[in-house]
C-alpha positions in Angstrom: 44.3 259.1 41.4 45.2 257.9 37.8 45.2 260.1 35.2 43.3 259.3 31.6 44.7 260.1 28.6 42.6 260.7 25.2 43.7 259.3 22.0 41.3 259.4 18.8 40.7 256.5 16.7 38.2 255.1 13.8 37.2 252.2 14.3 34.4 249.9 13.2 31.4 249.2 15.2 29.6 246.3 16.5 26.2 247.1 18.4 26.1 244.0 21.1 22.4 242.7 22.4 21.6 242.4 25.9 25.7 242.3 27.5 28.7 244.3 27.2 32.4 243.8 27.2 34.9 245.3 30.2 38.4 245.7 29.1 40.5 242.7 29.6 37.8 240.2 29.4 37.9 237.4 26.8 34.6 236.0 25.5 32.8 235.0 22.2 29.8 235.2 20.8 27.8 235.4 17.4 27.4 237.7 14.6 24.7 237.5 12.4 23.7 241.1 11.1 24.7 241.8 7.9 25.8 245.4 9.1 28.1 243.5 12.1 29.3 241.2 9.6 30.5 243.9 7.1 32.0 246.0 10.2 33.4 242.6 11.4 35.2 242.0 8.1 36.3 246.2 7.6 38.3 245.0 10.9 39.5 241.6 9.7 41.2 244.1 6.8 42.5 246.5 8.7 44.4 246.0 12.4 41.6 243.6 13.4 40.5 246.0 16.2 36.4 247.1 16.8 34.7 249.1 19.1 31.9 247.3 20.8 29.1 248.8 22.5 25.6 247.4 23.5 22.3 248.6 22.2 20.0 250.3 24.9 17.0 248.0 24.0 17.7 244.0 23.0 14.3 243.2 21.0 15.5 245.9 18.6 16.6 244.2 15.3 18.2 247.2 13.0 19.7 249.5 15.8 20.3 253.1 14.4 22.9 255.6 16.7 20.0 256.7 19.2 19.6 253.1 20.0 23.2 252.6 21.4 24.9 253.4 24.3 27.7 255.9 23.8 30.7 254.1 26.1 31.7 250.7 25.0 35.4 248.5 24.6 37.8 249.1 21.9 38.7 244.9 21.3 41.2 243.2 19.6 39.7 240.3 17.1 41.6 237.7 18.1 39.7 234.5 16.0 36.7 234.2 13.5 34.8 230.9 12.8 32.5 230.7 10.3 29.0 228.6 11.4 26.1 227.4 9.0 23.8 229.8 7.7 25.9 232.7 7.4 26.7 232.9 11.3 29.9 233.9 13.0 31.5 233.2 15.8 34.4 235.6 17.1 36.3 235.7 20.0 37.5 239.1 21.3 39.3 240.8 24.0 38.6 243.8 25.2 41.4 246.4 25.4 40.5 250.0 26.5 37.6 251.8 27.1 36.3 254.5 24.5 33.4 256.6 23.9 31.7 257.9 20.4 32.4 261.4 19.7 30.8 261.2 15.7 29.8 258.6 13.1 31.3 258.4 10.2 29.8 255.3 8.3 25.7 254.6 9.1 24.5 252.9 6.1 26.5 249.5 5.3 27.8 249.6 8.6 29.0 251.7 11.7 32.2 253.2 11.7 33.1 255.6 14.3 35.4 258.0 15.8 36.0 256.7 19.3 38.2 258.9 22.4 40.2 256.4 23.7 40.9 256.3 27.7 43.9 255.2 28.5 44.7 254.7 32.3 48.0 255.5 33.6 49.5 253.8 37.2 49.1 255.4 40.3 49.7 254.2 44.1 48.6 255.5 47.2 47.3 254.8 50.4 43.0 255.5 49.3 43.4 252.5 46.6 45.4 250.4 49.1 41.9 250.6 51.3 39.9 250.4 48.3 41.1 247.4 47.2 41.1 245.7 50.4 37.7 246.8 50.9 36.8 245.2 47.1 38.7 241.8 48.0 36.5 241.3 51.5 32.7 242.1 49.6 34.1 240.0 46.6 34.6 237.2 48.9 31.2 237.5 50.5 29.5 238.0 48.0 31.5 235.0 46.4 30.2 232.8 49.6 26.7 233.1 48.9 26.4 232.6 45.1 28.3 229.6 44.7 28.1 230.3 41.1 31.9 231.6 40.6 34.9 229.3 40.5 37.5 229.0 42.9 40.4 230.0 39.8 37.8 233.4 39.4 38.1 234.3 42.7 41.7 233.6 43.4 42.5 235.8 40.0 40.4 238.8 41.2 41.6 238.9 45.0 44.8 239.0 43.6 44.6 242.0 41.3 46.6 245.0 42.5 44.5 248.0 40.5 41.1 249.3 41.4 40.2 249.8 37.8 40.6 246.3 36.6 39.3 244.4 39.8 36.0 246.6 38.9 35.9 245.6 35.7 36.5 242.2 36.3 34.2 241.7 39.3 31.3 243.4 36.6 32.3 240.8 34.4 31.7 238.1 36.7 28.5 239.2 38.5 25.2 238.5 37.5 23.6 242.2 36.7 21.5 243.9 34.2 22.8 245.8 31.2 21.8 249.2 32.5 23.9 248.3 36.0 26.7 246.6 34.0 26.9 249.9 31.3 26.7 252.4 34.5 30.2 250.7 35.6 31.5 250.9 31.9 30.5 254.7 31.9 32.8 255.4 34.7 35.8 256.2 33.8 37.8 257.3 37.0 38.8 253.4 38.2 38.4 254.6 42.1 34.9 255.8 41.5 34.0 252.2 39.0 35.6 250.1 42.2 33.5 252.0 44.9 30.4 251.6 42.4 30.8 247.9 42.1 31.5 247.4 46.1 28.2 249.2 46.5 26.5 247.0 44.2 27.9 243.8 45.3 26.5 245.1 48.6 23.3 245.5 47.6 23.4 242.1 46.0 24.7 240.5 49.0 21.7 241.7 50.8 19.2 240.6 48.3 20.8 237.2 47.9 20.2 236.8 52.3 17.2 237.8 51.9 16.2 235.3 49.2 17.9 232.5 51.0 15.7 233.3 54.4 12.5 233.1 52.1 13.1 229.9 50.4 14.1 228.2 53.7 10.8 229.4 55.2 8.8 228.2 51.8 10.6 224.7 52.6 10.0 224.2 56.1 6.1 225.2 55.1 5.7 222.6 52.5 5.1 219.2 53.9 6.7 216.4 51.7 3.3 214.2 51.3 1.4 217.8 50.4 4.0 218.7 47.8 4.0 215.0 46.3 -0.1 215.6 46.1 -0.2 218.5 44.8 2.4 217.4 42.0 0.2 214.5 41.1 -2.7 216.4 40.9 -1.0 219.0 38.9 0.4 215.9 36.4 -3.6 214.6 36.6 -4.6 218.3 35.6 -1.9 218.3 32.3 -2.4 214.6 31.2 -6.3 215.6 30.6 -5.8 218.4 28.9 -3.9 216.5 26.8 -6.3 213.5 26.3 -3.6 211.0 28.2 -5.7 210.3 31.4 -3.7 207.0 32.1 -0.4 209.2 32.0 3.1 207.4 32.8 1.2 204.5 34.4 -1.1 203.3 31.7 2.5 203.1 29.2 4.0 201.4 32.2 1.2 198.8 32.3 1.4 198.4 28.7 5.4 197.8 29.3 4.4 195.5 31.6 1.6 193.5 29.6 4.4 192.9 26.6 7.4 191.5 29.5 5.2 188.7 30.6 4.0 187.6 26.9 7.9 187.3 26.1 8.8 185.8 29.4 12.3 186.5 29.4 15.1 184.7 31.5 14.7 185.8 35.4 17.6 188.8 35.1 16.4 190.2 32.3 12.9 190.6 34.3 14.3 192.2 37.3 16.0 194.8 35.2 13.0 195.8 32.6 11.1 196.1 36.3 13.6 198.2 37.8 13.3 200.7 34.6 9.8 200.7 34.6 9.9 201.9 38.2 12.6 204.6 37.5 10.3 205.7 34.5 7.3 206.5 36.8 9.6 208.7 38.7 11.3 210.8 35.9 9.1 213.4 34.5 8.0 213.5 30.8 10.0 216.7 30.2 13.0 215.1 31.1 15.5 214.0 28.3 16.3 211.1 30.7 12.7 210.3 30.2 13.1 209.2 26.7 16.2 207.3 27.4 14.7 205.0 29.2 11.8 204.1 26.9 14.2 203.6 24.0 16.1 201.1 26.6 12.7 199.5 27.9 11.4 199.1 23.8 15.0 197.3 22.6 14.8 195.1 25.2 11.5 194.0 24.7 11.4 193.8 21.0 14.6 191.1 21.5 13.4 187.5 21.0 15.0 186.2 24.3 13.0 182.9 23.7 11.1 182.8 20.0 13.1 180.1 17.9 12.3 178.5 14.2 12.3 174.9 13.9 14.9 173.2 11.3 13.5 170.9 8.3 15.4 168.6 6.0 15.7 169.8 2.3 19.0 171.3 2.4 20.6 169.5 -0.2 17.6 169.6 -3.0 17.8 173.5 -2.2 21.3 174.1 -2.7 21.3 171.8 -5.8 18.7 174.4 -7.0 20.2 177.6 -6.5 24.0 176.7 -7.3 25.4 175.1 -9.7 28.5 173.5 -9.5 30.8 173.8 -5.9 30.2 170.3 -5.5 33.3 170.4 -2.3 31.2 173.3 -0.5 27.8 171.7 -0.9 29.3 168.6 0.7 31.1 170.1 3.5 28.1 172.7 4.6 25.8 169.6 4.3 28.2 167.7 6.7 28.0 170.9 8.8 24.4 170.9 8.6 24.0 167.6 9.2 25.9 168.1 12.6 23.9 170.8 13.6 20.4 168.6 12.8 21.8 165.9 15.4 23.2 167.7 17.9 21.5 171.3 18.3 23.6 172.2 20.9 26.7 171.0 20.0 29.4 174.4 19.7 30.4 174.1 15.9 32.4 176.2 14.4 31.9 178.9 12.4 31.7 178.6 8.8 33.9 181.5 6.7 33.4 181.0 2.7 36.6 182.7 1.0 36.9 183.2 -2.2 37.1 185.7 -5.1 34.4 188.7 -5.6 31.0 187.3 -7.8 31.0 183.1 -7.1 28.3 183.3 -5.0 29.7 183.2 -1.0 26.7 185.4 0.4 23.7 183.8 -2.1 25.0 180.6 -0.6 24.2 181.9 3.3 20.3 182.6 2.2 19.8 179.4 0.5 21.2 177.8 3.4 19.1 179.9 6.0 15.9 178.8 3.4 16.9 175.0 3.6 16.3 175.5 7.2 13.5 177.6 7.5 15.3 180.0 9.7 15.3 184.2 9.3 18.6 185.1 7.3 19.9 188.5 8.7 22.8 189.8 6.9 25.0 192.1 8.2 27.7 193.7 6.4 31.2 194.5 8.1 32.9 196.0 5.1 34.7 199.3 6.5 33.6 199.2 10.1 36.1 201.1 11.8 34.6 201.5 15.4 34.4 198.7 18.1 31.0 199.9 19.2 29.8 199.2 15.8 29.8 195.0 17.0 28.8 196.1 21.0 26.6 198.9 20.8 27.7 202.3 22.7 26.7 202.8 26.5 23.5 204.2 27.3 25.2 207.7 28.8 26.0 208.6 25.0 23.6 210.8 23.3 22.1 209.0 20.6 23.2 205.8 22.0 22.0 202.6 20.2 22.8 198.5 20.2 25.6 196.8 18.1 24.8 195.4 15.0 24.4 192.0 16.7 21.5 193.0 18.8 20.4 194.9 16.2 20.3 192.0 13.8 18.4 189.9 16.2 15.6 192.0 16.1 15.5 192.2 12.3 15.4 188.6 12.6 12.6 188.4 15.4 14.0 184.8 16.1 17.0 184.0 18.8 18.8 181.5 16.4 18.8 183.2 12.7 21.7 182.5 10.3 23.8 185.5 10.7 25.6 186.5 7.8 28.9 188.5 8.4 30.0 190.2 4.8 32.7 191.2 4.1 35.0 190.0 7.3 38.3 190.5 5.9 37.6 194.4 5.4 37.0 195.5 8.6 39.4 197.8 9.8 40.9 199.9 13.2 41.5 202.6 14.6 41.1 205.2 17.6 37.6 203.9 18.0 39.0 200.2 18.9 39.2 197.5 16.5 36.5 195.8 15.7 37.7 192.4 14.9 38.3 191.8 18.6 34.7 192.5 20.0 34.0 189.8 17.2 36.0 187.4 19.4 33.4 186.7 21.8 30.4 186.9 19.6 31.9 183.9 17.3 33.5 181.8 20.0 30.8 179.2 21.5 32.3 179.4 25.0 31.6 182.5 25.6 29.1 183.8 22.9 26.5 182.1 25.3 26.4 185.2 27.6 26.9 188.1 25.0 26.8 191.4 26.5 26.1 194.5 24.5 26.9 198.3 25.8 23.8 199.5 25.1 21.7 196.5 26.7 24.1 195.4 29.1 22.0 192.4 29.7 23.4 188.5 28.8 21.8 187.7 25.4 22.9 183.9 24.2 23.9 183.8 20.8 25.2 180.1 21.2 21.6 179.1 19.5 23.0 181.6 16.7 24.5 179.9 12.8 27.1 182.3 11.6 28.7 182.3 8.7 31.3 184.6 7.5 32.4 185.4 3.8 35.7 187.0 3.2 37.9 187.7 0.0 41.2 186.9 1.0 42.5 185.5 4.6 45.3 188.0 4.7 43.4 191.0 6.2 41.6 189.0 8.9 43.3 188.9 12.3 44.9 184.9 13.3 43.0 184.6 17.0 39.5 185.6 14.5 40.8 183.1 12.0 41.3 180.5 14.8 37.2 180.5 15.8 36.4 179.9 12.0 35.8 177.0 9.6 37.7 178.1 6.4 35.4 176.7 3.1 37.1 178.2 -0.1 35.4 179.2 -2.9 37.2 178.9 -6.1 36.7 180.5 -9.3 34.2 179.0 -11.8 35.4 177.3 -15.1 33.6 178.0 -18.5 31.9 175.3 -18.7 30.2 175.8 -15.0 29.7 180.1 -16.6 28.0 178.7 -19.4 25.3 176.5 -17.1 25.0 178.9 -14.6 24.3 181.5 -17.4 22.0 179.5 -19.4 20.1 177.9 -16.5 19.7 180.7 -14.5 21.0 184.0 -15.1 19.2 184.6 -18.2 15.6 184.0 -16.6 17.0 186.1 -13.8 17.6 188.9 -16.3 14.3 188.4 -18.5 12.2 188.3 -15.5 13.8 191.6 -13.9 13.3 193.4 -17.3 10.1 192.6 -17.5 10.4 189.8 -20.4 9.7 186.7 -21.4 11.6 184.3 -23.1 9.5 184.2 -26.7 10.6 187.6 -26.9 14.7 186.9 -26.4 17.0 184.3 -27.7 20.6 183.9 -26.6 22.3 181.5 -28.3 24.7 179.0 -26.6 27.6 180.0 -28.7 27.1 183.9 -27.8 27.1 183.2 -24.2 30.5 181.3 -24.6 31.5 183.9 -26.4 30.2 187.0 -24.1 32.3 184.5 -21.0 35.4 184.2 -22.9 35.7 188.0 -24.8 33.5 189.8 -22.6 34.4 189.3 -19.1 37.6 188.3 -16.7 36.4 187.3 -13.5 36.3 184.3 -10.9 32.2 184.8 -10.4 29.5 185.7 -12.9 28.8 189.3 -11.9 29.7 190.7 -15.0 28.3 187.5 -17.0 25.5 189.0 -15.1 25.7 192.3 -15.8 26.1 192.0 -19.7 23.0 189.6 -19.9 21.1 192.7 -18.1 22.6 194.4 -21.0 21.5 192.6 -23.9 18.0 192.5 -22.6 17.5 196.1 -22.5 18.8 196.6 -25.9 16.6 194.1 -27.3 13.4 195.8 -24.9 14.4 198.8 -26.9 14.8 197.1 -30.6 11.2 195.4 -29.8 9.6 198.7 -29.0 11.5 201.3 -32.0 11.2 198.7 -34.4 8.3 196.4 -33.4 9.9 193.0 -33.2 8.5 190.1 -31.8 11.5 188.3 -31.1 15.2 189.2 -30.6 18.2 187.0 -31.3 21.5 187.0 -30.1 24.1 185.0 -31.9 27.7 184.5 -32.2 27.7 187.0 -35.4 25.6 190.0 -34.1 27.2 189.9 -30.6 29.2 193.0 -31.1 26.3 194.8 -32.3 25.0 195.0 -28.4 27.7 194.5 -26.5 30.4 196.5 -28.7 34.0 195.2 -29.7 35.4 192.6 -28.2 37.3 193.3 -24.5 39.8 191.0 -24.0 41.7 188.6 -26.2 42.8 184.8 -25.4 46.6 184.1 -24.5 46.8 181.6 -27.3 50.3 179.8 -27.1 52.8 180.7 -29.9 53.2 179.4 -32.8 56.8 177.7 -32.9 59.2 177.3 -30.3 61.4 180.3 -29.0 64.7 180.7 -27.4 64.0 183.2 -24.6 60.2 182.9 -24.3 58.9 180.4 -21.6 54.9 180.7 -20.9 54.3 181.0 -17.2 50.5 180.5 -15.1 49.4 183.3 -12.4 46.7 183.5 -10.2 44.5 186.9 -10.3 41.8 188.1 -8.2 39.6 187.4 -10.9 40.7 184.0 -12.4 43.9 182.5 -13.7 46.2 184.1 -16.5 49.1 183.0 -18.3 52.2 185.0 -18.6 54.8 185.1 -21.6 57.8 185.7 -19.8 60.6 187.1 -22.3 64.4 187.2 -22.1 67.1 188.8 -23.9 70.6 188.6 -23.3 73.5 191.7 -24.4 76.9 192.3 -24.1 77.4 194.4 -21.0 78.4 194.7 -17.8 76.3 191.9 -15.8 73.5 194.4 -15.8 69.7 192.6 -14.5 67.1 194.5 -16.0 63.5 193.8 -15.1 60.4 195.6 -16.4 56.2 195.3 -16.6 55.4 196.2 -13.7 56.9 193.3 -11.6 56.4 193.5 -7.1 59.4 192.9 -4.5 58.8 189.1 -4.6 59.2 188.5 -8.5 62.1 190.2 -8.7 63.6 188.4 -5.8 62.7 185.5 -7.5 64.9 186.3 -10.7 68.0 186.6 -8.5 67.0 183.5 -7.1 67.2 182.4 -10.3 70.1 183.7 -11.3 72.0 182.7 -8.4 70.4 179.1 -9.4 72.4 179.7 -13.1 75.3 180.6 -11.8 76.0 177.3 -9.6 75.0 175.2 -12.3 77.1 177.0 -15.3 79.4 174.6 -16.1 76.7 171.8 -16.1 74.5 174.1 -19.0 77.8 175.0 -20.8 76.9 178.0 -20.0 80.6 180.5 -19.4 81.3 181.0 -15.2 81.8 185.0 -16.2 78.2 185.1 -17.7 77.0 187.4 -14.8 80.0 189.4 -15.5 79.3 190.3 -19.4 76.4 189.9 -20.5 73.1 192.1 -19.6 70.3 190.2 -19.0 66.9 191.8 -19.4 63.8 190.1 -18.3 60.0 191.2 -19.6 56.8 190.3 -19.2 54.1 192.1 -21.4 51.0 194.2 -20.7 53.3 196.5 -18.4 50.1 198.3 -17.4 49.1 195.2 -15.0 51.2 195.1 -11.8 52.2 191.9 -11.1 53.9 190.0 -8.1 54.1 186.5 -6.3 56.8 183.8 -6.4 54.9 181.5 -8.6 56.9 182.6 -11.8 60.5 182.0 -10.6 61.3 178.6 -12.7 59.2 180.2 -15.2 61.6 182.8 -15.2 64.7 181.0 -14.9 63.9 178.3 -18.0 63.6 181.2 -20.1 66.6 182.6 -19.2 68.7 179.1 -19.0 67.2 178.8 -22.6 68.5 182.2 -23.7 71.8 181.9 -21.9 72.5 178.4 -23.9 70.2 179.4 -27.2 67.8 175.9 -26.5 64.4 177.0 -27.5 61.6 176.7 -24.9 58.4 174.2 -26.0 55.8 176.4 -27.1 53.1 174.3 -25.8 54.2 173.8 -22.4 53.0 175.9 -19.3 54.5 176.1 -16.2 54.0 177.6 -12.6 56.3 177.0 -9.1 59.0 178.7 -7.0 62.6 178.6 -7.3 65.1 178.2 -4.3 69.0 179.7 -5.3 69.7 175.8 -5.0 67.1 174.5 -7.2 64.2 173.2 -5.1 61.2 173.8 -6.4 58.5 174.9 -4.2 54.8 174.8 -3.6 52.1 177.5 -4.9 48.3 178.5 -4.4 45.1 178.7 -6.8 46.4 175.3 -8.9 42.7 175.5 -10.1 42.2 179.0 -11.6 46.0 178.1 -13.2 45.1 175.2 -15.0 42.0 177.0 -16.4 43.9 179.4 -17.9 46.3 177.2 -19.3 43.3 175.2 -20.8 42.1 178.6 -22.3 45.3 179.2 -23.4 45.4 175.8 -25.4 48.2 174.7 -23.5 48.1 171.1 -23.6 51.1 170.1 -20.9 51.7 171.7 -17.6 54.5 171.3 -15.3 53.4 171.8 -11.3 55.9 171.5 -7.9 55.7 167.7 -6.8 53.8 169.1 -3.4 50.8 170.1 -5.5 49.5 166.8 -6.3 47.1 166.8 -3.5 45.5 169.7 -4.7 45.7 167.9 -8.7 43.8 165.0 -7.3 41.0 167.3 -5.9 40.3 168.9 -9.4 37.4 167.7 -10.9 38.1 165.7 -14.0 36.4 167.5 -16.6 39.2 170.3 -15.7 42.0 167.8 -16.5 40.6 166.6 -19.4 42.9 166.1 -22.6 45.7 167.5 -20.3 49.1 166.4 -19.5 50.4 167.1 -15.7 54.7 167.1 -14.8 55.1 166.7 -11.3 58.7 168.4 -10.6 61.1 168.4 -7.6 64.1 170.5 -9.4 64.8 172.6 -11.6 66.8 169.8 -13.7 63.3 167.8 -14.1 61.2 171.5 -15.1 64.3 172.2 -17.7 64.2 168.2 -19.0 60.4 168.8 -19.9 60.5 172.6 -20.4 63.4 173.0 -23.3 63.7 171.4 -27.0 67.1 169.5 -26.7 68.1 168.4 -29.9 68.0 164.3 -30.5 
């Protein structure tokens, strides 16, 4: 016999609906009563213990003490998680057994004076027998539900006290509340064991007993009567609910729809082999709908529907952009290839270049020029594989790729597919969706393109994809490989001012609802809005401030009834407020110490005064505004170039010992980086070091090697702009730029003077005012 010991607590209440807790089970479940919750968070306060204890009747909503059982589990809290709409979730574990001697607490919530029973160890030969007894009906009962897992059974047959096999064989068991409370009531563990053995008895018996019946029921019920009498049930429902043709008559319609598409043989078979599993699976069934979703994408998928090409590619592009003579040519060429030889495997087409010149209007003219559907889909921040493939059809809420899912936007099997934004894609646990775009874009493969969700061959070889991208550094080299680069540079002023005046502002006037009788922007305030307004490769802001101007001047028409508006030079700040930026005019007079220096930017070229000062010191180099890894690696490039050449620049061998040298380069705010600047850098620092001044109309741009060489650098166009801006009338370039000199159209090299250099000697012999 064990012995029980009483101990008296206060505790907090929870009244339970419909199942109780044993001691030493674990479980969780949710609180949603405001009088749980605030008993619930009394115990969170205190020692995050609560008595639990189930109501007599579940449908009752407000319990009061009548309505609960007096026996129930003293718990430990052992984790809260807070749901949507004010629902909790707890886990507990019960602890002890306890019964209510008095309520303390009715109102906000129950708080109670539970005895706690505390069981004490006892061995002898009676629970030996009892036990063994318990482990046998456990196991039989075990046998004949097939419910309980093996781990269950192993972890009760092992227990070595009467009490807590009970209570975890009640835990376990299917039962009512009012069977499960009776074993919680009993608090002698040899009389709750011999309870439960009785009642898994009992169950046993009733469980035989159920199994004989529905064996008999079985062998009764003939398999072609129970099919009948299913059907004539399913005719019965599909009346009543007006759908006389049922599963069948959709099936049909199914049917009707794959023969008016007349797909390729496999695709057939397959869209057949659904439609036969969809008579079979009943209309309740979630399966159900999966396979209509399937059956629906496949069918609305143009397996054969094309769009026939026609020739007026060139008179539409000439339209709709102006300028980007090189890309016209080369998409015509590509065009042109495509017209002769359909199905020829070209390559992809990816237009780079800065943000606003135009890369994705240029995909829909093209897909107008030849009268095929333009489907755009943009790849900016896909991180997940399945994104490009679609996920498998065992996913809940699974759904094709994008690609599949543009081809049915487009309703045609060779759109022009447009994907945006190809350099921003990124990875990550998901899978990396660049390299699922490796079979779609390479034409010996993309012929047989199989999505997760379809998992059907769909051939996008009849597909035109172009890609636009920003910058080539972010996009992977085996992606880069299957593309046709076309780069997209910035746009000079003069092409601004024509695209602006040609067609942005009837863009604009049209949006806002205007007409041109009622605004007038004159030429020199749209020079002036590109020049002091905006700093950018494209004409999105050009854009932008037009859309501006028109809805101030809607708004002066309407407050002060005007008939026209006109914007000029002088009352240009009146709309668009001060001035933004100001031109990097060359200096006045030559300087020692100051050499001017051209950069490339994401939006456009810049020039870059480059300062230098030199100090008595301790061969200190000092570099600031804001300058990356690669510029300052190019000023001890530099300087290691001085050092070797001292003696040739009179210049003393202990320079680098004495003398600080500090190198700037204004508007610190802007970071700055790239290897272009280093003989800027080392001319103005060769000209401080021997006090020559530097030419102040001279511009310059290359890198520097620690012996001199000068090297090779990117976006020659954008530089020269800015040097023309600038009014820089002489710019010194590597020698292995002229290529990319002779590709400039001439209006840009108008009244402009270009030094093709090799060494540093030939940048300093053009660069520096040597006295004659």
């Amino acid at each position: 016999m064990k012995k029980c010991e009483k101990n008296i607590l206060q505790l907090p209440l929870i009244a339970l609906r419909g199942f109780s807790v044993f001691p030493n089970m674990i479980l969780h479940f949710d609180v949603a009563r405001p009088k749980s919750i605030k008993a619930l968070e009394k115990s969170m306060i205190e020692d995050q213990e609560i008595f639990l204890v189930a109501q007599k009747k579940v449908d009752i909503e407000e319990p009061e003490i009548k309505d609960l059982y007096e026996v129930g589990t003293i718990s430990t809290i052992k984790q809260i998680l807070k749901l949507p709409n004010g629902i909790i979730r707890v886990l507990v574990e019960g602890r002890t057994r306890g019964k209510i001697i008095s309520f303390e607490e009715e109102k906000s919530y129950f708080l109670v004076n539970i005895e706690e029973y505390l069981e004490e160890e006892n061995d002898n030969i009676k629970n030996e027998a009892l036990l063994r007894i318990g482990v046998e009906t456990f196991e039989e009962y075990a046998k004949i539900n097939n419910r309980i897992s093996t781990d269950t059974i192993r972890n009760i047959i092992s227990m070595e006290s009467p009490g807590k096999m009970a209570d975890a064989i009640a835990s376990n068991i299917q039962l009512k509340l009012e069977n499960k409370q009776e074993i919680l009531n009993v608090f002698n563990e040899e009389e709750r064991l011999f309870k439960v053995i009785n009642i898994l008895k009992s169950e046993i018996e009733i469980l035989n007993t159920q199994k004989e019946i529905m064996k008999k029921v079985k062998e009764n019920i003939d398999k072609n009567q129970k099919e009948y009498y299913l059907r004539e049930q399913l005719k019965i429902i599909q009346n009543e609910l007006g759908d006389k043709d049922g599963i069948q008559g959709e099936v049909n319609e199914y049917r009707n729809k794959l023969n008016k598409i007349n797909p390729p043989i496999e695709v057939k078979e397959k869209v057949e082999k659904e439609l036969q599993r969809m008579l079979k699976i009943p209309l309740s069934s979630a399966e159900s709908s999966v396979v209509r979703n399937y059956i629906e994408w496949i069918l609305d998928l143009p397996w054969n529907k094309e769009t026939n090409n026609i020739k007026r590619a060139k008179k539409i592009l000439e339209k709709d952009h102006y300028g980007l003579e090189k890309v016209k040519e080369r998409i015509l060429e590509f065009l042109s290839i495509r017209q002769i030889a359909p199905k020829l495997n070209s390559p992809i087409l990816c237009l780079v270049g800065p943000p606003g010149v135009g890369k994705t209007s240029i995909a829909s003219s093209i897909a107008k020029a030849l009268n095929r559907n333009y489907v755009r889909i943009s790849l900016g921040g896909v991180k997940d594989e399945a994104e490009i493939r679609g996920h498998r059809r065992t996913y809940v809420g699974a759904m094709p790729g994008r690609i599949i899912q543009g081809l049915k936007q487009a309703k045609t099997k060779n759109p022009l597919m447009l994907l945006d934004e190809v350099d921003k894609m990124n990875s990550d646990f998901r899978g990396d969706p660049t390299a699922a775009l490796l079979e779609v874009l390479d034409g010996e493969q993309n012929y047989a393109f199989r999505d997760h969700f379809i998992e059907l061959p769909f051939d996008l070889s009849n597909v035109l994809f172009l890609a636009t991208a920003n910058t080539l550094d972010t996009i992977p080299r085996p992606l880069l490989d299957r593309m046709e680069v076309i780069n997209i540079s910035s746009y000079t002023e003069e092409e601004k001012f024509h695209i602006a005046y040609n067609h942005l502002i009837e863009k604009q006037l049209k949006k806002h609802g205007m007409t041109k009788s009622q605004l007038r922007i004159d030429k020199k305030a749209i020079k002036d809005i590109i020049t002091y307004y905006t700093k950018e490769a494209g004409v999105r802001k050009l854009e932008r401030f037009i859309g501006e101007l028109c809805r101030k001047a809607a708004k002066e028409i309407l407050e002060k009834k005007k008939k026209q508006v006109r914007i000029t030079q002088n009352n240009l700040e009146k709309y668009l407020g001060p001035k933004k930026y100001r031109l990097n005019k060359i200096i006045e007079k030559p300087e020692i110490g100051v050499a001017r220096g051209l950069a490339w930017t994401p939006v456009g070229g810049d020039t870059l005064s480059i300062e230098v000062n030199i100090m008595k010191g301790n061969g200190k180099l000092e570099l600031t505004g804001q300058l990356g890894d690669v510029m300052k690696e190019s000023a001890k490039a530099a300087i290691s170039y001085i050092r070797s050449k001292a003696e040739k620049f009179k210049i003393s061998s202990d320079f680098y010992k004495d003398t600080d040298i500090h190198i700037h380069i204004p508007e610190g705010a802007v970071p700055k980086d790239g290897p272009s600047a280093g003989i800027t850098m080392a001319t103005a620092m060769i000209s401080a070091l021997t006090n020559i001044a530097v030419k102040n109309d001279v511009g310059m741009t290359g890198e520097i090697t620690i012996r001199g060489r000068v090297l090779p650098i990117g976006g020659l166009k954008e530089k020269i702009l800015a040097a023309k801006s600038a009014g820089i009338k002489k710019v010194i370039i590597p020698l292995e730029n002229e290529k990319d000199l002779n590709e400039l159209e001439d209006s840009i090299k108008e009244n402009m003077e270009f030094i093709l250099v090799k060494s540093m000697e030939e940048v300093l012999k053009h660069a520096l005012l040597y006295k004659k």
